[in-house]
N, C-alpha and C positions, 0 to 999 in steps of 0.2 A: 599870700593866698594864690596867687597867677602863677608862681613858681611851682608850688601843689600841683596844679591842674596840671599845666605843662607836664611834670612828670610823671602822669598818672598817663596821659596820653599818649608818652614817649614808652612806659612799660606795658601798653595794651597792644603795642602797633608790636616792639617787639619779641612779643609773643608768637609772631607767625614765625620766628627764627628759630625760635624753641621747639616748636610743633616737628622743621620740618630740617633737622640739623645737616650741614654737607657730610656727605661720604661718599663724592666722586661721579657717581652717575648722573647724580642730582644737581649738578654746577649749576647749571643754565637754571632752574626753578628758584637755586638758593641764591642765586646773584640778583636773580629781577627781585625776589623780599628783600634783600640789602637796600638794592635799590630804592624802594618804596620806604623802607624805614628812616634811611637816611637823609634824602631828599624832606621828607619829615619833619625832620632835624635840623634841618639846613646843613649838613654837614657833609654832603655828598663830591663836596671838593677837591674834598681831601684824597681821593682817590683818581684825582683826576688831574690835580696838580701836585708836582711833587714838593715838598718841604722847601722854600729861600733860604738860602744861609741868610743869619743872626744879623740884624742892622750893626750897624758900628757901634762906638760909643758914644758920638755925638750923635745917633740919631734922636730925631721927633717921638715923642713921645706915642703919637698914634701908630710910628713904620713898629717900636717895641709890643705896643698893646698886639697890633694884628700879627704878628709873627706868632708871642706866646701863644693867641688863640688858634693859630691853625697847627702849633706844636699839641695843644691840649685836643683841639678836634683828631687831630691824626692818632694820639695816643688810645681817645675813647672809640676811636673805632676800630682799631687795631684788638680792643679787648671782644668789641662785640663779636668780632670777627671769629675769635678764637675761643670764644664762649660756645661760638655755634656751629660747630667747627667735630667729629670723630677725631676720639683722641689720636688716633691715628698721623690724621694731620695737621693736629696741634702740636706733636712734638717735631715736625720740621718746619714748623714755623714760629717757634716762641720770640725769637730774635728777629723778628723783622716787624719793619713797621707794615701800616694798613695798604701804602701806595705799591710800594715794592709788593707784599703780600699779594695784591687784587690779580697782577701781571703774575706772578709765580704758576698763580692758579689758575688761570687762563690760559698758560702755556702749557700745562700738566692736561689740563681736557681741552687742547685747542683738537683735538681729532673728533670726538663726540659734538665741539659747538661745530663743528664744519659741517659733521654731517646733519645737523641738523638744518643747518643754513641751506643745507641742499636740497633737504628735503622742505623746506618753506620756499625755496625758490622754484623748485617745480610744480608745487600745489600752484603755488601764484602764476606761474604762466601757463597751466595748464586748465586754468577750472575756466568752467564754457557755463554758461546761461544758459537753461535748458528753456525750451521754448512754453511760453503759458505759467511760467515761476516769476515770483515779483522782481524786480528790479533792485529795487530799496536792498533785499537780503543778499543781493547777489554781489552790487557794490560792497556793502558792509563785509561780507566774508572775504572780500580781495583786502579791502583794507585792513582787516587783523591779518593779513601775512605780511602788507607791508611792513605793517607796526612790528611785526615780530621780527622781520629781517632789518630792523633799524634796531630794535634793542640786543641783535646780534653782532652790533655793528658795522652792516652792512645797506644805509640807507637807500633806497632806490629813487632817483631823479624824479624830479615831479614828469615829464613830458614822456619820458619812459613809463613810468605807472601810467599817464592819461591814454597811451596808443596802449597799452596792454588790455585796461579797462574798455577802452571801443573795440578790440578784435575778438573780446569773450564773449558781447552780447549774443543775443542771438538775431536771426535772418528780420524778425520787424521791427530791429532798429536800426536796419542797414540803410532808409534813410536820413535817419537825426544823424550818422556819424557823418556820411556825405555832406550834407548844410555844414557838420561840426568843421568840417576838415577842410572844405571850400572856404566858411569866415576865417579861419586861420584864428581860432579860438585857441586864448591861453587865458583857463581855467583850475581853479585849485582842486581837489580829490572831492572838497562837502560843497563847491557850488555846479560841479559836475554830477553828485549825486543828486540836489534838487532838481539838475537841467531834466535828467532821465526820470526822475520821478515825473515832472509835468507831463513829459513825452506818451507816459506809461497810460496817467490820468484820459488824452487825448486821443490816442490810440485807443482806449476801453470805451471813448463814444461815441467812437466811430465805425467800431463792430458793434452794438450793442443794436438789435433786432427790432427795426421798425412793426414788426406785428408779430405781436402775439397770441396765441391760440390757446385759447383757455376749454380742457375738456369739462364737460357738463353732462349732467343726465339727460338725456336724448338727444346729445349727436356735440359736434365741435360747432364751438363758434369764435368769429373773430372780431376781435377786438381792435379800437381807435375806429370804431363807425365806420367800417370799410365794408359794412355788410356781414353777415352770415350765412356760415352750409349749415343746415340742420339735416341730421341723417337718424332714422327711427329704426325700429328692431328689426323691420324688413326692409328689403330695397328698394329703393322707389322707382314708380312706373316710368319705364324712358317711353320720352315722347318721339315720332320720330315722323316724317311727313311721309305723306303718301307717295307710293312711286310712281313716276309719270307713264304711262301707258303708253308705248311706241306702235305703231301702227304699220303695215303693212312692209313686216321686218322680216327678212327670211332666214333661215336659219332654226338652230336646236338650244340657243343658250339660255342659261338656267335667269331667270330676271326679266326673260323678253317674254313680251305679249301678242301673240300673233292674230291679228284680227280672224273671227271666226267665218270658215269658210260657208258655201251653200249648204242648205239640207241636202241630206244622204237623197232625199225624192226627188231632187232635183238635177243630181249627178248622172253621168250614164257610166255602164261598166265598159271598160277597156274590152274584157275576152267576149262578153256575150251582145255589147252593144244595147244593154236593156238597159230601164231606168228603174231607180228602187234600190240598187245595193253601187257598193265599190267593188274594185278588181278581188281584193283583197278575202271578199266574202262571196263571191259568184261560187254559185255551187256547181256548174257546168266546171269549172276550171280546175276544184278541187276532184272533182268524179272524174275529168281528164289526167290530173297525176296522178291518180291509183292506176289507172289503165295503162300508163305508157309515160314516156318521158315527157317532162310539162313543156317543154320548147314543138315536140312535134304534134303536141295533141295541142295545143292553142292556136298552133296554123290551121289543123282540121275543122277544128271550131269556129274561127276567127272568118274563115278562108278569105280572108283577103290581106293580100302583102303590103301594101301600104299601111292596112292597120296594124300589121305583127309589126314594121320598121316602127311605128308609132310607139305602142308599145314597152321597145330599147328603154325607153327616154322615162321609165318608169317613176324612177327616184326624182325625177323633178318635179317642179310645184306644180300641183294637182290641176288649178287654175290655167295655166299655161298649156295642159296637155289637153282641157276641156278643149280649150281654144282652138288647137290642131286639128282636132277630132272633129270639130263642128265645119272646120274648113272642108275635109277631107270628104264629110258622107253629103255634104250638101251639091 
């Protein structure tokens, strides 16, 4: 009954050689399902060591048993081989065993497995960690290249693969590889992808935003009791303090407050010397520039020289000029 099962499982597996028979471009696909079928089998040896010559005659009975059995392994898979196999290259191969066979054919596509090898060798030293991509997938995709340039047979050195894997991350883990490379860490491929998994975990909460701002129906507010802005469909009244009143500031600037001077009744006019108006509104001085030029007709008016040199000094503060003027006629 156990012998049943067995070869029920030995023709399900296979079957994947049937699906996918050699015809030259396909080496590499059709050698990894040997591979897999075999191994299977246990009989994957047979391709990998070649046939002992025959014990003696005196040998042990166990040196006879295992020899017949690796004559009968090599035989049955020398057929599988050639079961699965375009007749093509079934008929340059009827006459050779499975070992010799494996190498035949390996040297017949050693040009396509090279370039393949080449092109898994450059994927592998060229794929870079794009920044904000997980970690976990980025490790595992290096690792199916190693895997693949090992069943090329071309293994790549564990401490080679570990300086590959730290130069592809990207810039936020350029401190875990610093600490890595300071402890002088020698790590295998799956406890180096745990290390950078925890790294990735740590890193996520460490960025991860102490407040967050939840929008709401009338207005933002913030969360973890830090308070609230609430902002409504109009804008709200700015408050804003009164402005301090500067006092006796001279000048025209926009902001300043210039204490307010005496009543107009109490000023006297510069050209006519009356009280009741400013220079500015004397009607004597205005009825003197229609007449004549304003310089000669406010000396005729004025007639006194000390009051026209007064006068000049128009544009200064009013207050200062009262003051002259009070000196002058007293």
């Amino acid at each position: 009954m156990a012998n049943t099962v067995t070869n029920t499982n030995n023709l399900s597996l296979r079957s994947i050689l049937e699906k996918d028979k050699l015809t030259g471009p396909n080496f590499l696909d059709w050698e990894r399902n040997l591979m897999i079928v075999l191994r299977h089998e246990r009989k994957w040896y047979v391709l990998e060591e070649p046939l002992p010559e025959a014990p003696p005659a005196g040998a042990s009975a166990a040196a006879r048993n295992a020899h017949k059995k690796h004559s009968d392994d090599l035989l049955d898979v020398g057929c599988l081989m050639l079961a699965t196999m375009s007749p093509d290259l079934q008929t340059g191969h009827m006459n050779t065993n499975a070992y010799d066979m494996i190498r035949q054919l390996r040297d017949m596509f050693q040009t396509q497995a090279r370039t393949e090898r080449y092109d898994a060798s450059k994927a592998f030293n060229e794929c870079k960690m794009i920044k904000g991509t997980s970690v976990s997938d980025h490790v595992i995709k290096m690792k199916r290249y190693m895997d693949h340039l090992e069943r090329l047979g071309h293994p790549i050195p564990l401490q080679l693969a570990t300086d590959t894997i730290l130069n592809s991350l990207s810039e936020d883990y350029k401190p875990f590889v610093v600490n890595y490379n300071m402890n002088n860490m020698e790590k295998s491929i799956a406890e180096l992808h745990s290390m950078l998994k925890t790294a990735e975990l740590s890193m996520g909460a460490k960025s991860k935003p102490k407040d967050v701002l939840m929008v709401r129906d009338g207005g933002v507010k913030k969360k973890h009791g830090q308070g609230s802005i609430s902002k409504g469909k109009g804008p709200a009244p700015a408050i804003q303090s009164a402005p301090k009143v500067r006092e006796n500031v001279k000048g025209k600037g926009k902001g300043k407050k210039v204490k307010a001077n005496k009543a107009r009744t109490e000023n006297r006019c510069f050209t006519c010397n009356e009280v009741g108006h400013w220079r500015q509104n004397c009607p004597k001085r205005h009825e003197a520039g229609r007449n004549h030029s304003s310089t000669q007709q406010l000396r005729k008016v004025a007639g006194n020289s000390e009051f026209v040199q007064i006068s000049k000094y128009r544009e200064y503060d009013k207050r200062k000029c009262n003051m002259d003027y009070a000196k002058l006629v007293s």
